[in-house]
C-alpha distance (Angstrom), angle and dihedral (degrees) to the residues before:
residue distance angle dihedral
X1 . . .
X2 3.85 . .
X3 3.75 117.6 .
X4 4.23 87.4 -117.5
X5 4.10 77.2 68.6
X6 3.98 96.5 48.1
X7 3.84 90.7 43.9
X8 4.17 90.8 56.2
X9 3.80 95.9 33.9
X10 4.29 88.7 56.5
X11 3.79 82.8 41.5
X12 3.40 96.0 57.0
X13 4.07 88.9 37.4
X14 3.07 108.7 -101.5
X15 3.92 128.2 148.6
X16 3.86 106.2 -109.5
X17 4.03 114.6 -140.8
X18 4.38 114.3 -99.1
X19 3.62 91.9 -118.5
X20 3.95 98.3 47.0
X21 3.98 82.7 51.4
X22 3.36 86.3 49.4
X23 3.69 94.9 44.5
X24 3.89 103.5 47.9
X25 4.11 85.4 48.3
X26 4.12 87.4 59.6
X27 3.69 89.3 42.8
X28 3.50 101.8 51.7
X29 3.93 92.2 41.8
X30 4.07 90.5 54.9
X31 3.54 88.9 40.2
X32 3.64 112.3 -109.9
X33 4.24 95.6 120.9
X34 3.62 112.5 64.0
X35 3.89 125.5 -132.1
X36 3.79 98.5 -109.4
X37 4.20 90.7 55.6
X38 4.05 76.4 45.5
X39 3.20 102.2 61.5
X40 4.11 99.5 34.3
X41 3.96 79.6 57.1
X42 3.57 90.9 52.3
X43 3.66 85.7 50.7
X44 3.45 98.9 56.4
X45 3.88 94.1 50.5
X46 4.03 88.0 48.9
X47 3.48 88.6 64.8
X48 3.99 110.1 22.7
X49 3.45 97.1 36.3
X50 4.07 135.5 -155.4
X51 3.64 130.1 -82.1
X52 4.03 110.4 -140.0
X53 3.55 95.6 -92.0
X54 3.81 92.3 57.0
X55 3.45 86.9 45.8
X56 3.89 99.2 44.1
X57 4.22 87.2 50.3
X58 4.06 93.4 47.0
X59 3.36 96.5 51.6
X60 3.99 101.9 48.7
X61 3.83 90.0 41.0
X62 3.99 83.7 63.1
X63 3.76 89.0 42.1
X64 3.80 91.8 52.5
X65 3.60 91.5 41.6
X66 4.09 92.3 89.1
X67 3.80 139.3 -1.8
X68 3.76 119.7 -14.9
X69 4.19 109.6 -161.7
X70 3.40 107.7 -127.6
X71 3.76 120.1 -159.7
X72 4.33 129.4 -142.4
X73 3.90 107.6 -123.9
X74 3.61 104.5 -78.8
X75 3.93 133.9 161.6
X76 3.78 96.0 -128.8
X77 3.75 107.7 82.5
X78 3.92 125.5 -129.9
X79 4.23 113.8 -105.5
X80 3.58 139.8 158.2
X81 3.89 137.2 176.6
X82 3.68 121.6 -143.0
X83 3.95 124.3 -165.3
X84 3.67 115.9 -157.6
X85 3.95 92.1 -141.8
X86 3.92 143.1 -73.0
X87 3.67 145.0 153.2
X88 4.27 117.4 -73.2
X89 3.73 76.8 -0.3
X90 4.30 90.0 156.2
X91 4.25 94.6 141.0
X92 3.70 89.9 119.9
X93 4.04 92.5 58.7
X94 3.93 92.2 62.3
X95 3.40 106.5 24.9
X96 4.22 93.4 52.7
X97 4.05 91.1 69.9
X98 3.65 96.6 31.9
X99 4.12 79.9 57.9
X100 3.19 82.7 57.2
X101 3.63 102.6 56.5
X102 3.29 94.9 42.8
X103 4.31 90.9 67.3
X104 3.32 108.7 -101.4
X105 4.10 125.1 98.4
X106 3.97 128.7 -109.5
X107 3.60 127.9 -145.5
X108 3.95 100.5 172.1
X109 4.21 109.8 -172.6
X110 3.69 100.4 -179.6
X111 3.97 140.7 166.1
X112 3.25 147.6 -126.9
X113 3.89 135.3 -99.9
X114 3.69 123.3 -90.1
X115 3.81 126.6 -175.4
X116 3.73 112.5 -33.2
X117 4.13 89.5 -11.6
X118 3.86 127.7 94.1
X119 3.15 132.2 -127.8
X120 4.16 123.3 -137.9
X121 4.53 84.8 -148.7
X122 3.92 85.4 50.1
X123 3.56 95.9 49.4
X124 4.32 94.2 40.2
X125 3.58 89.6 49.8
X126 3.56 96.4 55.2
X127 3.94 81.0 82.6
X128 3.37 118.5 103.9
X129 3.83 112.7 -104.5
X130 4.06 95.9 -5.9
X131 3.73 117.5 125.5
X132 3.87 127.5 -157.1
X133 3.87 91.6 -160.0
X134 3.87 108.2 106.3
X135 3.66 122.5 161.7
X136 4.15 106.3 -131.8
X137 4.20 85.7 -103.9
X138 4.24 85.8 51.6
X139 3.30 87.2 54.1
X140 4.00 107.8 44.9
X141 3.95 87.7 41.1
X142 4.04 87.0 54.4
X143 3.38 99.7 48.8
X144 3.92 97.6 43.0
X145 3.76 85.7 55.5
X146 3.74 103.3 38.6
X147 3.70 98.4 18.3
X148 4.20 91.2 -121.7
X149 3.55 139.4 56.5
X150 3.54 118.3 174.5
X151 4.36 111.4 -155.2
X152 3.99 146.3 137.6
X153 3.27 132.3 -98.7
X154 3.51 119.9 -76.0
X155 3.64 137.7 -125.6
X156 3.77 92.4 -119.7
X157 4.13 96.3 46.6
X158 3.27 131.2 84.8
X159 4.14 96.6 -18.9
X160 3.52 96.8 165.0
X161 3.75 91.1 62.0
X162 3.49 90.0 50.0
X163 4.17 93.8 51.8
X164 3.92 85.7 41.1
X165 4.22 91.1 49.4
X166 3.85 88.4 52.7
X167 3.20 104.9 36.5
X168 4.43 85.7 52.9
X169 3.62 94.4 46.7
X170 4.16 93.5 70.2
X171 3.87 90.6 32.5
X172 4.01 96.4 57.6
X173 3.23 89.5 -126.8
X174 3.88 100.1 122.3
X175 3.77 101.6 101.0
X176 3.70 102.6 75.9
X177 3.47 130.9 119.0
X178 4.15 101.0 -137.7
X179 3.50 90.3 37.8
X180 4.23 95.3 53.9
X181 3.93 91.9 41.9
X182 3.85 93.0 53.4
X183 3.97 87.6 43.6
X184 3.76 89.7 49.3
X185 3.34 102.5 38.7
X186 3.71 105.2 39.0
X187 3.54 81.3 64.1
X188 3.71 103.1 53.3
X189 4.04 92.8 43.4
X190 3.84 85.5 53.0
X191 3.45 81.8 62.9
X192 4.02 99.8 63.1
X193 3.96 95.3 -125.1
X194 3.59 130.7 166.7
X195 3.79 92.5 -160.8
X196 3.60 149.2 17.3
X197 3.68 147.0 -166.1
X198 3.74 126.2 -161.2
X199 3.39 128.7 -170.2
X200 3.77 105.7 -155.0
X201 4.35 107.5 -159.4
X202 3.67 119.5 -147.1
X203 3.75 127.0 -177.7
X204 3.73 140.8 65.9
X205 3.76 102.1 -41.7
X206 4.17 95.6 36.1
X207 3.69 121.5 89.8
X208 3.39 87.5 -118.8
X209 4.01 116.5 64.0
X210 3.60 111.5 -168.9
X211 3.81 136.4 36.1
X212 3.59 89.6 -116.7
X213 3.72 92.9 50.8
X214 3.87 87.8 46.5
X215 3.95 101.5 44.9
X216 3.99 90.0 52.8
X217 3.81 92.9 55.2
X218 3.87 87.5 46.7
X219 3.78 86.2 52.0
X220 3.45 93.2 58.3
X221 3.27 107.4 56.1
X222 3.60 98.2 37.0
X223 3.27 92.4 50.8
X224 4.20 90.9 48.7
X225 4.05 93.5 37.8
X226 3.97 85.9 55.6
X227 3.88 88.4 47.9
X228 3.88 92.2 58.7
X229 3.73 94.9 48.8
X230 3.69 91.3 -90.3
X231 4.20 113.1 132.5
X232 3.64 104.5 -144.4
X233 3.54 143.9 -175.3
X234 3.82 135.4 -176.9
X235 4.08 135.2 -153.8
X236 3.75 119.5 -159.0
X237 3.63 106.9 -147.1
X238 3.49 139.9 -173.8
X239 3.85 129.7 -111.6
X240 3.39 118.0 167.0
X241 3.79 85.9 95.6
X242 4.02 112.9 52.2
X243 3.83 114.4 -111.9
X244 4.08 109.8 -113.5
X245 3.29 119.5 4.1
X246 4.08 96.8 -90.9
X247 3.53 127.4 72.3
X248 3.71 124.4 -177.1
X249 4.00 129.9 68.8
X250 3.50 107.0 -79.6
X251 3.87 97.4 29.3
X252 3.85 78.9 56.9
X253 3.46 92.4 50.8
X254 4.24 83.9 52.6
X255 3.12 106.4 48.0
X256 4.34 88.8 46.3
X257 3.54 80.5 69.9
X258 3.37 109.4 36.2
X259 4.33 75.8 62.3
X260 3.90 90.5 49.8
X261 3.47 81.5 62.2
X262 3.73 110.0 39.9
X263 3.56 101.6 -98.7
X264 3.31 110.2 90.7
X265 3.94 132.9 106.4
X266 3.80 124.7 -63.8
X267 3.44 105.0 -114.2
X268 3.59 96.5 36.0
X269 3.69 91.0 61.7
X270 3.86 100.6 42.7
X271 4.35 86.5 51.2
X272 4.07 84.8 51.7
X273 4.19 93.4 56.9
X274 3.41 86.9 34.8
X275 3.79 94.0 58.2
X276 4.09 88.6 42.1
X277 3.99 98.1 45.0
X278 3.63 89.9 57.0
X279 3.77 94.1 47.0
X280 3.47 92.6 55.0
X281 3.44 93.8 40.5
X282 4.15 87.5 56.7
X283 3.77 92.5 50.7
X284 3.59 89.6 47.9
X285 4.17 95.0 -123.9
X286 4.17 81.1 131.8
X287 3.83 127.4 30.6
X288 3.77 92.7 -140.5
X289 3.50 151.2 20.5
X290 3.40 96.8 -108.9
X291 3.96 106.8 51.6
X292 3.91 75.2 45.4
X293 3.57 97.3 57.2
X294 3.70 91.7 47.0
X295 3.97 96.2 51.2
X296 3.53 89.5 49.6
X297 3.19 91.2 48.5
X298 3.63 92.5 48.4
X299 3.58 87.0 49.3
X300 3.61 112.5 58.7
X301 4.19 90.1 38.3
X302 4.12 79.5 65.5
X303 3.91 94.8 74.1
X304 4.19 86.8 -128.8
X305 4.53 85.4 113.1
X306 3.88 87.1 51.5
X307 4.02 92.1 50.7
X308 3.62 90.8 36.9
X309 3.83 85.3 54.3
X310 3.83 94.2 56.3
X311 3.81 87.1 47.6
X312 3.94 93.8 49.9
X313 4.00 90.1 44.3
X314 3.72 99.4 40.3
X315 4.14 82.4 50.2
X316 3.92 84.8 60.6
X317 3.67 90.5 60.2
X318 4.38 90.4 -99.4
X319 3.36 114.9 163.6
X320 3.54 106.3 -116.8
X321 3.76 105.7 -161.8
X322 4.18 91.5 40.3
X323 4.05 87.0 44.6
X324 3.84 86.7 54.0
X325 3.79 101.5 40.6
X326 4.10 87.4 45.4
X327 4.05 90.1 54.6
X328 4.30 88.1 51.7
X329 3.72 87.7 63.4
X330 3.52 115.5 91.8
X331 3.90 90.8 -159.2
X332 4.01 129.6 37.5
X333 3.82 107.8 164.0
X334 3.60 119.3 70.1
X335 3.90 97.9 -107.1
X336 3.97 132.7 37.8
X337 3.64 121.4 -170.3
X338 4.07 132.5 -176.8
X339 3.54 123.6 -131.3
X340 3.94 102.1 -161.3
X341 3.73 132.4 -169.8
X342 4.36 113.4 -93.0
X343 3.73 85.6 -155.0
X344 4.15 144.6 -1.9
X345 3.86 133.4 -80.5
X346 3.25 157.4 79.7
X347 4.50 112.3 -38.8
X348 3.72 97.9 -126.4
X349 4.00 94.0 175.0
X350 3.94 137.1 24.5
X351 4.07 102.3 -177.3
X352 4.35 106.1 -137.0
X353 4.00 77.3 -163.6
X354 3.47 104.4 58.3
X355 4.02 91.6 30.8
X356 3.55 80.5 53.0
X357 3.81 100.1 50.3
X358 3.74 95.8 45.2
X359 4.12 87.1 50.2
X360 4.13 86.9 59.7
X361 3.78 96.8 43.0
X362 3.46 90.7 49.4
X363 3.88 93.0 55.3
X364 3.70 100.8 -100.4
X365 4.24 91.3 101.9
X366 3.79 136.0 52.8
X367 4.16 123.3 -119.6
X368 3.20 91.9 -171.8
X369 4.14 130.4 4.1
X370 3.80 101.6 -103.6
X371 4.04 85.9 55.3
X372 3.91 111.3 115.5
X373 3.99 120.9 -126.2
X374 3.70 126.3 -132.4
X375 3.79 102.9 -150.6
X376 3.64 89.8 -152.7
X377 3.88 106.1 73.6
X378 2.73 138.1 93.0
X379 4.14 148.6 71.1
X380 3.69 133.7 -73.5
X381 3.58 140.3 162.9
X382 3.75 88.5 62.9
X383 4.00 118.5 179.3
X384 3.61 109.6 -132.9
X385 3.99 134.1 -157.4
X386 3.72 112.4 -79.0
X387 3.79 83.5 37.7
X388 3.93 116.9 132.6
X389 3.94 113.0 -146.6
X390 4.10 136.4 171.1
X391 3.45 127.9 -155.0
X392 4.04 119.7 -59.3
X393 4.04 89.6 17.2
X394 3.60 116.3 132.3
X395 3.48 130.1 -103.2
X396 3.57 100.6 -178.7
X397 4.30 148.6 -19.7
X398 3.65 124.9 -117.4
X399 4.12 114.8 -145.5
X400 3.60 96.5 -175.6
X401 4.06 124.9 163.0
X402 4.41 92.9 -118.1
X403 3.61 139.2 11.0
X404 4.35 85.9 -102.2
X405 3.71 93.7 62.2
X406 3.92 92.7 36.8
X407 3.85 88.9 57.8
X408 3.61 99.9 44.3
X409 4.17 90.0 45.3
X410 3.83 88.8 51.4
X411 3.89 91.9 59.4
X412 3.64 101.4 44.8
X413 4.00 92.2 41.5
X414 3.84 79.3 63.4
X415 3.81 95.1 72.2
X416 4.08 93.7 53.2
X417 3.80 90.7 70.7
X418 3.49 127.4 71.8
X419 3.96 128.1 170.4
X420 4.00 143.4 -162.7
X421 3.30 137.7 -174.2
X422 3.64 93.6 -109.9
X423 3.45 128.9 71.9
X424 3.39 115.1 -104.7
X425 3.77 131.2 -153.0
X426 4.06 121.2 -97.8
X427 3.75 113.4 -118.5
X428 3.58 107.3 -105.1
X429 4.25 115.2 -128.4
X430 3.39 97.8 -135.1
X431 4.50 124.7 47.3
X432 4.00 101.7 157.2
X433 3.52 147.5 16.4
X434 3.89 118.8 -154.8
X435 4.00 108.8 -164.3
């Protein structure tokens, strides 16, 4: 069948055969399809949809179109967490070495930040000296000896996913439910896992914007992961409210280890156990979510995570001694500006959307992929809901690159809070689970 005939059959919405899924995915990654039958493909799926099977064949054809890790026998099993996207959304960064410690080995492929969203590589490589670029045998050796290596993707994984990605960010054809599994998940099984978490984000600054929305993508690809001898798990999260009280790369980065050692924000913490009792629940190291709780919890008050960080980092090529005298300063980007409170009560909303808008205008965030990052943007000290403030208290700092973009930050950062008299309730880190 020629690929003219899959393109009209899915437009007319019908179920395409596995192996012609399979087949157009090789085709197009060696070359053979052109982008314009591509995208009208893409198209087609966007608004006819794919069954399971469809779905199950497209997205191991893109995981067998490059590399596939492959792992020495070894007691501690394979696992990874993957966050579709949010504002001072920096779980990964702790919970990766405290993974770690906790037995069990951690290949992390992550992205980069676009828009309003960050990216784990942007934030890691706001380090001095540490690179994200490891070659798939970098990466294996790494995590065999250390138990975690955090990296990109690489030019010889998973290419069709990266052709497909591009090629659906100028078609608007992102938002679709087949199309995001296989992208996700082609990804993950390319990573030789036995389990994953995902932590699904709904609300105004997550891709998805409604539960609903948000529970039938985590559906999908636990459903899928499950069906290629992947156990997975997935959280449904909030985000209208920014996770932490930092966002921007190396603020990120600070507040990570200000968690590692037992300092760090509420709800950034509890999301970070959360993510590592269910893992070990999955790969049956504890019977049940709460003994797993508690030993995680156990585990990252020890200070082993922190060390394991400075081994994981220092493996990446990070300058120790510059990454240590960088996290004493209070202050990294040339200007600092308060945003303080006109009058007193109770913070009843801290807009993700606007935090994260300001964040990208100020540097910290991409427009468009070839955009380059300054590391040192960004806002912290944010006031959250459920927070209690007077008059002249601070809601938030500005890092900013110059006085111009400080001053313009400061006024639009004014419009994400809002504030009652009443207190109101703190949004919770965790909603849903989807087993």
């Amino acid at each position: 069948m020629s690929f003219l005939s899959l393109i009209e059959a899915k437009r007319e919405g019908q179920a395409l055969p596995v192996e012609q899924v399979a087949g157009f995915v090789r085709d197009f990654t060696t070359g053979r399809i052109p982008d314009y039958q591509m995208a009208a493909m893409l198209m087609a799926v966007f608004f006819r949809g794919m069954n399971r099977d469809e779905t199950r064949a497209l997205t191991l054809a893109m995981r067998d179109s490059g590399e596939v890790l492959r792992w020495p026998a070894d007691a501690r099993p394979v696992v990874d967490k993957h966050s579709t996207g949010g504002i001072g959304d920096k779980v990964s960064l702790p919970l990766a070495p405290l993974l770690a410690c906790l037995g069990v080995r951690v290949p992390m492929i992550s992205g980069r930040g676009l828009g309003i969203t960050g990216g784990t590589l942007d934030k890691l490589e706001s380090i001095p000296g540490l690179t994200t670029q490891l070659e798939p045998a970098r990466l294996t050796e790494q995590t065999r000896r250390i138990g975690v290596a955090m990296g990109g993707q690489t030019a010889t994984m998973i290419p069709a996913d990266r052709l497909l990605y591009a090629l659906r960010d100028v078609t608007a054809t992102v938002p679709s439910i087949p199309l995001i599994t296989a992208s996700i998940l082609s990804k993950k099984l390319a990573e030789g896992l036995d389990a994953l978490v995902m932590d699904v984000k709904f609300g105004r600054a997550a891709f998805m914007q409604t539960r609903e929305q948000a529970r039938e993508l985590a559906r999908s690809i636990v459903s899928l992961a499950n069906d290629c001898g992947v156990r997975a798990r997935a959280m449904l999260t909030d985000m209208d409210t920014p996770l932490g009280r930092a966002a921007g790369n190396w603020l990120e980065v600070k507040e990570s280890v200000e968690c590692l050692e037992g300092r760090g924000p509420a709800d950034l913490r509890r999301l970070v156990l959360e993510c590592a009792a269910h893992l070990l629940v999955l790969t049956r190291r504890e019977a049940s979510l709460e003994s797993a709780r508690a030993v995680a919890a156990g585990e990252l008050d020890s200070g082993r995570p922190r060390e394991k960080w400075n081994e994981l980092i220092a493996a990446q090529g990070a300058d120790l001694p510059a990454f240590e005298a960088k996290l004493a300063r209070d202050v990294t980007a040339p200007v600092c500006v308060e945003l303080r409170s006109q009058v007193s009560g109770h913070v009843s909303r801290c807009d993700a959307r606007v935090v994260g808008e300001v964040v990208r205008d100020l540097g910290g965030g991409r427009l468009t992929k070839a955009d380059v990052i300054n590391g040192d943007v960004g806002v912290d000290r944010l006031a959250k809901p459920g927070d209690r403030v007077r008059t002249g208290d601070l809601l938030a700092r500005i890092h900013a690159a110059n006085a111009e973009s400080a001053a313009v930050a400061l006024q639009r950062l004014e419009h994400a809070f809002a504030l009652s008299d009443s207190p109101a309730t703190g949004a919770e880190a965790a909603f849903e689970i989807v087993d």
